[in-house]
C-alpha positions in Angstrom: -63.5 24.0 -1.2 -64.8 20.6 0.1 -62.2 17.7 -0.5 -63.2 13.6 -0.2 -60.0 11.9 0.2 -60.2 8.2 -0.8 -57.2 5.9 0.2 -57.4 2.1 -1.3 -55.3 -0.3 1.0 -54.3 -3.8 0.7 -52.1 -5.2 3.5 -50.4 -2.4 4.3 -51.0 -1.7 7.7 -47.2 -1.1 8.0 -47.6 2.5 5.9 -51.4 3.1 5.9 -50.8 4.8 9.3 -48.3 6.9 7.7 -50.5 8.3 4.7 -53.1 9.1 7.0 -51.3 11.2 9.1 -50.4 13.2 6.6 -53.7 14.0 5.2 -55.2 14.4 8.6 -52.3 17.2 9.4 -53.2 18.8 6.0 -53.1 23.1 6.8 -56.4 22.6 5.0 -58.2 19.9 6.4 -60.3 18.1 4.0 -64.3 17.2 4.5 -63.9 13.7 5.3 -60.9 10.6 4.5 -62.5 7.9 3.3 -60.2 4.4 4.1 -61.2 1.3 1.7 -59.7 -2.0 2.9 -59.7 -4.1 -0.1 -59.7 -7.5 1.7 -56.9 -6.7 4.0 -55.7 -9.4 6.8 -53.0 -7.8 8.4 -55.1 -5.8 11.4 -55.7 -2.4 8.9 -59.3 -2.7 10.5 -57.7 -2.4 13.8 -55.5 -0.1 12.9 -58.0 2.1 11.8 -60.6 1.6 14.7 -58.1 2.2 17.6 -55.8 5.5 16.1 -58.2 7.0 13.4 -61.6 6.8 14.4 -62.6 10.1 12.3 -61.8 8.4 9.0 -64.8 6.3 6.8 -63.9 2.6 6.8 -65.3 0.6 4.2 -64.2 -3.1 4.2 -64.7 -5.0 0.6 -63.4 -8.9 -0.3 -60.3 -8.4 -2.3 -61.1 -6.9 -5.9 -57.8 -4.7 -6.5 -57.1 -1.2 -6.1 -59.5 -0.5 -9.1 -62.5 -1.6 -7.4 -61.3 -0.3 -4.0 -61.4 3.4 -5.5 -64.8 3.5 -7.6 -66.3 2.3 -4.3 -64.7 4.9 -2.7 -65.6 7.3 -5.4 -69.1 6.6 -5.0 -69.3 6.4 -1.6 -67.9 10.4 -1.5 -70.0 13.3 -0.5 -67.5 16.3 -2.1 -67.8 17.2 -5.6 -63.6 17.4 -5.3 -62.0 14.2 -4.6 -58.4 13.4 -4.0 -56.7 10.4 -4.3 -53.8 8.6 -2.1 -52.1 5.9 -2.4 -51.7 3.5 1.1 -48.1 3.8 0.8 -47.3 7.7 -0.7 -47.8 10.3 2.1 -48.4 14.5 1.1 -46.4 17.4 2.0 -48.5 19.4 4.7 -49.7 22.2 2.1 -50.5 20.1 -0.4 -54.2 19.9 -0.5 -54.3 24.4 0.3 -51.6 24.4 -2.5 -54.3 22.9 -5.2 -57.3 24.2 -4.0 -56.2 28.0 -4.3 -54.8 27.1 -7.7 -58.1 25.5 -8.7 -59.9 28.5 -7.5 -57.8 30.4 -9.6 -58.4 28.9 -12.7 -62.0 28.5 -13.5 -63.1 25.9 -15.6 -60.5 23.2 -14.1 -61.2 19.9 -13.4 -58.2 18.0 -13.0 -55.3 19.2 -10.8 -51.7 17.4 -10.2 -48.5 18.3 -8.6 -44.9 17.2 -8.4 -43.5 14.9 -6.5 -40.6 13.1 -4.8 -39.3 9.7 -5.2 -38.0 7.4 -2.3 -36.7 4.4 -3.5 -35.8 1.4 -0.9 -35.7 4.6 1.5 -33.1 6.7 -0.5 -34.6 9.5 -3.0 -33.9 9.5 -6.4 -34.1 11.8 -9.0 -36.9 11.1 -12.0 -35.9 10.5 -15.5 -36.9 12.9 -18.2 -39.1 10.3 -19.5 -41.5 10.8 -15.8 -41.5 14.6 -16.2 -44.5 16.2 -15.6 -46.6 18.9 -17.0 -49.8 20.5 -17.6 -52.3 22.1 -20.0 -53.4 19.6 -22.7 -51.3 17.0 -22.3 -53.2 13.9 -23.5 -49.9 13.0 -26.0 -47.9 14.0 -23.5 -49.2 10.8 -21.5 -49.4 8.4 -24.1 -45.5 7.1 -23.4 -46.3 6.2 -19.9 -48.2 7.1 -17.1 -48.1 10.9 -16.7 -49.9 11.6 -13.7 -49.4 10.1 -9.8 -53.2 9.4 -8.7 -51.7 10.0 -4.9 -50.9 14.0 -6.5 -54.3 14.5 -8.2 -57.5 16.3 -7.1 -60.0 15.8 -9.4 -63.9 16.9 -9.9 -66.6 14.4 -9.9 -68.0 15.5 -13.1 -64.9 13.7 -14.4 -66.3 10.3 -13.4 -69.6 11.0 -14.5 -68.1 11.9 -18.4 -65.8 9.6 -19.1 -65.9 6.9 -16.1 -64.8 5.2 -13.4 -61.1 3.3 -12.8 -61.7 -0.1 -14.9 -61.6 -2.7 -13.1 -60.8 -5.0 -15.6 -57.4 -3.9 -15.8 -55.0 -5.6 -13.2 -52.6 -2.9 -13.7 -51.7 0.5 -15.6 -55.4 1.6 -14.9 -54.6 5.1 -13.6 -52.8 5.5 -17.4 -55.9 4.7 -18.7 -58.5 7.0 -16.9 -55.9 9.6 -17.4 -56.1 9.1 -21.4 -59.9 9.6 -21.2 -59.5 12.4 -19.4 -56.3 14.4 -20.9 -57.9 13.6 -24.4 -61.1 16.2 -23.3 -59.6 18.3 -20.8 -57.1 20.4 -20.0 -54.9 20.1 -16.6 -53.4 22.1 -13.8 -49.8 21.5 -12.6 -47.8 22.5 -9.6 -44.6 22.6 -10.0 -43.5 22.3 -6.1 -43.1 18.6 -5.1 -46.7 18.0 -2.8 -46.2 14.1 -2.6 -43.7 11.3 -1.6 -43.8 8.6 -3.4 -42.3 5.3 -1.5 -41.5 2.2 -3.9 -39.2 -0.4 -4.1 -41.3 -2.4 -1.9 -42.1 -6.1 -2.9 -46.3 -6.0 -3.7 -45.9 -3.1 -6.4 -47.9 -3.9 -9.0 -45.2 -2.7 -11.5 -43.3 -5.7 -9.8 -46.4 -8.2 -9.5 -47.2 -7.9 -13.6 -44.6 -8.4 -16.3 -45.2 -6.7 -19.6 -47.1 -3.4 -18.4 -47.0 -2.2 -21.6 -49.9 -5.2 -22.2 -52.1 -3.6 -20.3 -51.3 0.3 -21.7 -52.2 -1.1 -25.2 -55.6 -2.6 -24.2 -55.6 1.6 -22.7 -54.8 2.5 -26.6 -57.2 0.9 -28.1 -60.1 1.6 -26.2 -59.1 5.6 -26.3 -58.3 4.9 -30.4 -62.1 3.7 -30.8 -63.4 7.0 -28.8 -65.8 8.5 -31.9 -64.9 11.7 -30.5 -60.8 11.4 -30.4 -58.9 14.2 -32.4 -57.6 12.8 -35.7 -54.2 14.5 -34.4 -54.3 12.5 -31.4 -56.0 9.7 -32.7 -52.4 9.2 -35.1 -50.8 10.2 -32.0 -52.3 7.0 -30.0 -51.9 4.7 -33.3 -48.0 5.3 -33.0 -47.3 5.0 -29.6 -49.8 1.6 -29.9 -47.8 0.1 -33.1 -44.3 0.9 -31.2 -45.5 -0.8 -28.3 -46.9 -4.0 -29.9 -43.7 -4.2 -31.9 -41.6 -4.5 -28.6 -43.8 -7.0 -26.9 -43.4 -9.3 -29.7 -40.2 -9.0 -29.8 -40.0 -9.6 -26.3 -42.5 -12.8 -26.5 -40.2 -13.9 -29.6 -37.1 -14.1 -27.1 -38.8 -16.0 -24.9 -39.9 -18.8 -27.4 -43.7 -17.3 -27.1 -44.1 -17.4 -31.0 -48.4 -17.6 -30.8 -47.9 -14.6 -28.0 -45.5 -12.5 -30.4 -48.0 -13.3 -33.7 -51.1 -12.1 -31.3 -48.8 -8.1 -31.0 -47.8 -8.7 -34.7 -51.0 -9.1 -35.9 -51.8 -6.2 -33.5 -49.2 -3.9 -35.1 -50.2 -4.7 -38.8 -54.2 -3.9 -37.8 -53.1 -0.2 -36.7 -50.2 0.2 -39.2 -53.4 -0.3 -41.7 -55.3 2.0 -39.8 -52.9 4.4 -39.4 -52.1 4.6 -43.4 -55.7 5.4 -43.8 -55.9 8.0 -41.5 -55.7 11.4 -43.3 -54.2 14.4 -41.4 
């Protein structure tokens, strides 16, 4: 199996090295590593030229990590892409480990592992909220973000069905092209940990945004509008949106927002409406 990997950075020369090594000491080398510098000013070009000459480096002004992976997406020659985050790293097996499990099970598309969390360098263990799984899992991901883009391997097709990342989305748009995705297709899962995820570190962009559940209802809705949603999932969606809205507003109404809280009450009436229409 021929494997793109495709690695968004933004001023992190400081781990990029790190992630690379680990996909360039893969037991199963992929076809080519494709490096996308969104803007960077921190030396990544340097980095890149003087220790990993054999990866693709394409330099873009700063448009977020979005924008940094559909240009990498579309710059790919594989029909199997995998994703890695500039500051997550892979086990050594991990890309062997999904591709004999892909080529076991025909018909897959999407494939995603487990993983580890290191936390301001210590690991920690996940909350039952973050466990993973596969199969069809579309309500399984409607909570929070289900699926680690760094664990994923994913077929091109994909993008071509349902779409690229949207950029329009400063943050939570991996839980959005997952919901287009899990809502039409089933997924593989390993259950042996194939990642490291590092985080703690300040230019998260769970730290940079407050309020990401802003962004996972703008997700909701555009996923609730699909003509060809499930009515079982569709309700699903409607819930999960309606719980949400209910707990920004209530968030905006502690902090003297009242026009803010109105907007997410307004919100949650709309799809209280819709869901009491809706008919099982």
């Amino acid at each position: 199996m021929n494997i793109s990997v495709i690695i968004p950075t933004y001023n992190r020369a400081h781990t990029l090295g790190q992630a690379i090594e680990s996909v360039l000491t893969q037991s199963c080398p992929p076809a080519e590593v494709i490096i996308v510098d969104d803007g960077s000013t921190d030396g990544t070009a340097a980095l890149i030229q003087n220790s990993f000459p054999s990866c693709r480096y394409l330099h873009q002004r700063n448009q977020g990590v979005s924008s940094a992976r559909n240009n990498g997406i579309s710059k790919a020659t594989c029909e199997w892409l995998a994703l890695l985050d500039s500051d997550d790293e892979w086990m050594p097996d991990k890309l062997a480990t999904q591709a004999s499990a892909i080529e076991s099970n025909p018909g897959i598309k999407l494939c995603h592992t487990e993983e580890i969390w290191i936390r301001n360098g210590k690991r920690i263990n996940q909350m039952k909220k973050h466990a993973k799984t596969g199969g069809w899992i579309f309500q399984h991901c409607l909570p929070l973000c289900a699926i680690s883009p760094s664990s994923v391997i994913i077929h091109r097709s994909l993008f071509d069905e349902v779409g690229l990342f949207d950029e329009t989305l400063p943050a939570c748009e991996d839980y959005d092209l997952w919901l287009r995705i899990c809502a039409f297709h089933p997924t593989l899962f390993i259950e042996t940990p194939q990642i490291i995820k590092h985080g703690g570190h300040e230019d998260q962009l769970s730290r940079k945004h407050w309020g990401m559940d802003r962004f996972r209802i703008q997700a909701l809705e555009k996923i609730i509008a699909h003509p060809q949603l499930s009515l079982t999932d569709k309700i699903a969606a409607t819930k999960i949106l309606i719980t949400k809205a209910e707990i920004l507003a209530q968030g905006a109404l502690k902090r003297g927002k009242e026009e803010q809280a109105q907007r997410y009450l307004d919100k949650q009436s709309h799809f209280q409406q819709q869901l009491a229409e809706a008919k099982p």
